[in-house]
N, C-alpha and C positions, 0 to 999 in steps of 0.2 A: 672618105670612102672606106677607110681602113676601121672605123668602129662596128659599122652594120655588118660587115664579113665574119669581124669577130664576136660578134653580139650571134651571129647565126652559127658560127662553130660550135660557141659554150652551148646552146640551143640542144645542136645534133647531138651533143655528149649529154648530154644530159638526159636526153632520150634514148640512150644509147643505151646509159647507165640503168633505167629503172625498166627497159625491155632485158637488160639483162640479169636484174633481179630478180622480174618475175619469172623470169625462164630458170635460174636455180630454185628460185621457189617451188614453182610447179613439177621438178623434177625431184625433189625433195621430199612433197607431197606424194609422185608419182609410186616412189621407192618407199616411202611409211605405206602404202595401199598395198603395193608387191608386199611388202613383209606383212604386215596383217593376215592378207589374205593367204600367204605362206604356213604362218602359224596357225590360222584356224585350219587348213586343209591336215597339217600333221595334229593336230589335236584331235580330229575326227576320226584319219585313220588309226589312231590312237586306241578311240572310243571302241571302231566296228573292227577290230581288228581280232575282238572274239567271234566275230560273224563271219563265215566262210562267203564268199563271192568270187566270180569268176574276175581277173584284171581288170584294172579300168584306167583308161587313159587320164594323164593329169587334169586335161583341159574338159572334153571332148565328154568326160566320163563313160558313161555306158551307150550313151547315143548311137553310137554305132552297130553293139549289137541289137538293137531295134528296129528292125522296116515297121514303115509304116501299116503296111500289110499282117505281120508277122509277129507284133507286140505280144498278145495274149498266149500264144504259143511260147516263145521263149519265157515269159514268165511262169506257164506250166513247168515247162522244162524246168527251169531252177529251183522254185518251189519242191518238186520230187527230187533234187539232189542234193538241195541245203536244206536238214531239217528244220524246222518252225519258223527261221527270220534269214535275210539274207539281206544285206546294204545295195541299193540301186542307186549311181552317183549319176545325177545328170549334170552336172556341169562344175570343175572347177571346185567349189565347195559350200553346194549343194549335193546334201544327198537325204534320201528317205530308207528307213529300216522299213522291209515289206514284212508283215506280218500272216501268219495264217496259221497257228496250230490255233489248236482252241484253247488251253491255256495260257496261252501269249497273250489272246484274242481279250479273256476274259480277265487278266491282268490289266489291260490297258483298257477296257471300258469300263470296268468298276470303278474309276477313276472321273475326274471333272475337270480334265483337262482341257485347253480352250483348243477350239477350229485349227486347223492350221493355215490361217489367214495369210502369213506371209510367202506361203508356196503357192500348191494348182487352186485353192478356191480366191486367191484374190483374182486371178484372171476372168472371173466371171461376174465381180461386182457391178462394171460397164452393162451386163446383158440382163443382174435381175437382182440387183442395190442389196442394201444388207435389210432382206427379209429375214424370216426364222431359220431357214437354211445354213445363214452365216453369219446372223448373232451371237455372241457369247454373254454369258453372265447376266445382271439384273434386268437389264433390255430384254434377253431370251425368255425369262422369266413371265416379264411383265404383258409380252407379245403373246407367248404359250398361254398364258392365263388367260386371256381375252378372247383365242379363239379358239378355246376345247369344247366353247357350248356348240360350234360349227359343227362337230363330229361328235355329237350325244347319242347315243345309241338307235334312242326314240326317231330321230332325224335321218338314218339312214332307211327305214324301212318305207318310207313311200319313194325314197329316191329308186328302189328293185325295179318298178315298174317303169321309171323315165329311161334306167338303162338296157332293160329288156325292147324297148322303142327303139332306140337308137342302134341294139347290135340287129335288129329286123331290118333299120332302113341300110346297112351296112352288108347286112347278107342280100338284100333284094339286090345291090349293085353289084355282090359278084357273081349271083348265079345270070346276071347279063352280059357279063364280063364275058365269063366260063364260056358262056356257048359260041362266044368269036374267037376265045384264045387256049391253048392247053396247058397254060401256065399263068400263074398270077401275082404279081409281087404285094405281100398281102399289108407290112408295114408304116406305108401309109394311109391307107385303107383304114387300119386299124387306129392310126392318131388321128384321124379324121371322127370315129367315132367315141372314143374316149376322150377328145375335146369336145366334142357335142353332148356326153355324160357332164362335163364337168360346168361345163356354161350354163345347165341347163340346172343341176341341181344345187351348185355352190353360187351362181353367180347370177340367177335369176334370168337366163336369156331368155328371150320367146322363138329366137329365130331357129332356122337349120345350119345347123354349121356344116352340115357336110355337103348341102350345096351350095353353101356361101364361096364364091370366089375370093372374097378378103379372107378368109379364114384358112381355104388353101396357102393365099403365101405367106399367115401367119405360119404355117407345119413347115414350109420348106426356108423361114429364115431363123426357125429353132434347128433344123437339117443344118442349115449352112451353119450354127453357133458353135454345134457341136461340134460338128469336122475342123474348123477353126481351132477351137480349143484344143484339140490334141496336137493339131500341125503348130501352136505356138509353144503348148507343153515342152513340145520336143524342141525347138531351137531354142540356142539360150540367149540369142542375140534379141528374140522379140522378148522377152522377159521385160524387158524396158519399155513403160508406156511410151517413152515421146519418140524411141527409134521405131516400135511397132507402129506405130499413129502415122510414120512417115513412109512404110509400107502398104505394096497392093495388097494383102491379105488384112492388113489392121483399115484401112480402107471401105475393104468388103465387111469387117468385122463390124466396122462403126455403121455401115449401112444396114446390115442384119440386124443391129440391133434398137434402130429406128423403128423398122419393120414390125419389129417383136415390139418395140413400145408402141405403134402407134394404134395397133390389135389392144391390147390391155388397156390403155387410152380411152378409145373410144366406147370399150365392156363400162368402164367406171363410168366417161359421160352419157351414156344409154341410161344406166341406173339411177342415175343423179334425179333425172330429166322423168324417169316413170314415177320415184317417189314425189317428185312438185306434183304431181297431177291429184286434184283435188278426192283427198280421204282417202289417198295410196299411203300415205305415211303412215295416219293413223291404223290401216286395217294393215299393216306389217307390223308397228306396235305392239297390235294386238295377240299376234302370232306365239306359240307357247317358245317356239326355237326360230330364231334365223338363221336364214344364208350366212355362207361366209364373208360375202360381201358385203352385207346389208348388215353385221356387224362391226366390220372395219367404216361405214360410213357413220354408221350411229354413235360408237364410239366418236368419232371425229369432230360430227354434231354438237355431242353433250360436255365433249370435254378437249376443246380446240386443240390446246398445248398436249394432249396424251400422245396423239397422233396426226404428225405432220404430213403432208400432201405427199412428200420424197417417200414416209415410211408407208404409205398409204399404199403408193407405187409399187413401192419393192414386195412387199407381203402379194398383192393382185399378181407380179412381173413372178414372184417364187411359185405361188399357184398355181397360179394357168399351167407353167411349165411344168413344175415335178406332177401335179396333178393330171394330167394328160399325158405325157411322156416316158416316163417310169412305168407307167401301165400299161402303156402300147407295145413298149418290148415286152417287161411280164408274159404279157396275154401272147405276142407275137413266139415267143419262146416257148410258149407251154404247146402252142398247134404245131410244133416243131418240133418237142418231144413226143408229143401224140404219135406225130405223121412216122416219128423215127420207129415207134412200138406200136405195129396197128392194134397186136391183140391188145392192148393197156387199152387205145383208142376206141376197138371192138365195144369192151365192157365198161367203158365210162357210155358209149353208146346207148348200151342196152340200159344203162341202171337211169338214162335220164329218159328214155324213152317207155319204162314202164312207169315213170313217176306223172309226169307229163301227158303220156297220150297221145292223140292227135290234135293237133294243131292249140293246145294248154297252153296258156304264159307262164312263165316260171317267177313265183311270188317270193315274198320271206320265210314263210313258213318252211318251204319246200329248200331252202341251205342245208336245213340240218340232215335233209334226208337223202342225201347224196353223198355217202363215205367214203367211195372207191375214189368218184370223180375230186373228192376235196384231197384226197392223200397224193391223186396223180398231182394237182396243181402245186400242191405243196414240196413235193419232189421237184419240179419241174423249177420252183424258185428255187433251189436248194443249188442245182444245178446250175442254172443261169440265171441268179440275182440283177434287176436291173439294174442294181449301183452294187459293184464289186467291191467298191474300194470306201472308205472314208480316212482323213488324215487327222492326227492332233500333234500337237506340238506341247512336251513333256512340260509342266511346270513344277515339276519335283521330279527328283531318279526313282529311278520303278527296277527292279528287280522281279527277275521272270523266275518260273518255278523250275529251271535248271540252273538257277545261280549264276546267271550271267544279269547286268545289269545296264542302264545307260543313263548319264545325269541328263539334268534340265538342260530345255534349251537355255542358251543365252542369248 
């Protein structure tokens, strides 16, 4: 009886021994990770420490002073009291240099520096793959090259007439709206009709997307992508795919973005399914320009390995989205500045209404001949850009034109 007792002692210790190796080991690891990330955080403040910013917590970074509400406002405020750049730390050691004078500006885009992939646009890969939006390099290249014939000049000028269609069936629903309510929230309204521009002249639709019910909850699970995005921006805890994936909002995030594929999805099987139909191919062949679509597929066609089904995806998934959505604020922004300046409003009024007439479609011709109205719009982007922000990540030190400078990343 006395050997199995001790046959199970050496056992225990021996188990004993190699849980307590891996437990200094991992703590070991634990403390080379502390220190690491010790040194990169003093190496940064190091870096931004020519850039004035208000304090920022070790951990925590600036998170704090950010409501959710309240974002855009405190970065005005900063921006007016830190000339041209100022360091914004979100977490620990992460931080971004926010740029805005125009020298800074024109410094760091004269440049071919790559995405900044490993900050806010990889959170977005999940919802629209690495289309042209978040390619870099030869890829970006080869994509860009393929589809500049989609936006040939030639090619926009019968689309005037698909979008003059679509802002009439847009306006006919709110002056029904109007006469039961004295108010109207016009931004979805408006992506409603700039997906119905874009399905219709990039993507060959036939249908109506602004009474299409699948197309509504495509608009409201790019709504929900967005608001997502920022609420994950901000914690640094969802930063992590597989603890966000284990949350209710990474949850919602994976269902939104179902949603959002299963819309783009079914645009590609629609098209697939109109070219088999006999002498549809060849009379799209024959066409001086195609779609955007109709050149991602024929590419695909002629030349299997160019363009895979994923990248096939992603380019449609970037599409649909910046193509419609960018432009809906845009547009939503500019009747916003309008509405803030009647007299601006007034006379963009008057100059399209003596060009126009009564009841006139507004054609190609007729762009050039609206000055005032083209300078309000052009203000009105100036002002509120749909996309404020873009990121790159330095791959050489750049010096700004006050001799302050900052090296690559590492």
């Amino acid at each position: 009886m006395t050997e199995p007792v001790l046959s199970s002692l050496r056992s225990l210790g021996s188990i004993s021994g190699l849980l307590l190796v891996a437990s200094l080991l991992s703590l070991v690891l634990l403390l080379l990770k502390a220190a690491q990330l010790y040194l990169k955080r003093q190496r940064l403040l190091k870096v931004f420490e020519q850039f004035l910013s208000p304090p920022s917590h070790w951990f925590y970074g600036h998170s704090r002073e950010f409501q959710e509400d309240q974002e855009l406002q405190v970065l005005l405020k900063w921006a007016e009291k830190f000339p041209c750049a100022f360091p914004r730390w979100l977490w620990g050691t992460r931080a971004h240099l926010m740029v805005y004078d125009p020298d800074y500006m024109k410094a760091v885009l004269g440049r071919s520096d790559p995405k900044a992939l490993h900050g806010s646009y990889r959170l977005t890969v999940p919802w629209i793959g690495y289309g042209l939006l978040l390619l870099n390099g030869q890829p970006w290249f080869e994509h860009r090259r393929m589809l500049t014939p989609a936006f040939h000049y030639n090619i926009l000028k019968p689309y005037v007439g698909t979008m003059a269609d679509s802002a009439r069936v847009m306006l006919d629903k709110w002056e029904e709206r109007i006469s039961q309510n004295s108010h109207l929230e016009i931004f979805e309204h408006v992506s409603l009709m700039t997906l119905d521009t874009i399905m219709k002249c990039a993507f060959s639709y036939q249908g109506s997307v602004q009474t299409d019910r699948s197309s509504q909850s495509y608009i409201q699970a790019i709504i929900d992508l967005k608001n997502l995005f920022y609420s994950r921006l901000r914690n640094v805890f969802y930063h992590n795919d597989h603890l966000y994936g284990l949350t209710a909002e990474g949850r919602r995030n994976y269902r939104a973005c179902q949603a959002a594929h299963e819309h783009t999805d079914r645009v590609i099987r629609l098209r697939k399914a109109q070219l088999q139909k006999e002498g549809e191919l060849e009379k799209v062949r024959q066409k001086r320009h195609l779609d955007f679509l109709d050149i991602l597929l024929f590419s695909r066609m002629e030349n299997g390995s160019s363009l895979s089904d994923k990248d096939l995806r992603a380019e449609v998934d970037t599409f649909m989205f910046e193509g419609h959505d960018t432009t809906a604020s845009g547009i939503s922004w500019i009747l916003y500045a309008l509405a803030s300046h009647p007299e601006h409003q007034q006379r963009c009024r008057e100059e399209i209404q003596s060009l126009l007439g009564d009841g006139a479609s507004i054609t190609w011709d007729h762009l050039d001949q609206m000055p005032y109205t083209t300078m309000c719009i052009k203000e009105a982007l100036r002002l509120y850009p749909p996309v404020p922000g873009i990121g790159r990540e330095l791959s050489k030190p750049i010096t700004f034109s006050d001799g302050r400078s900052l090296p690559k990343v590492h």
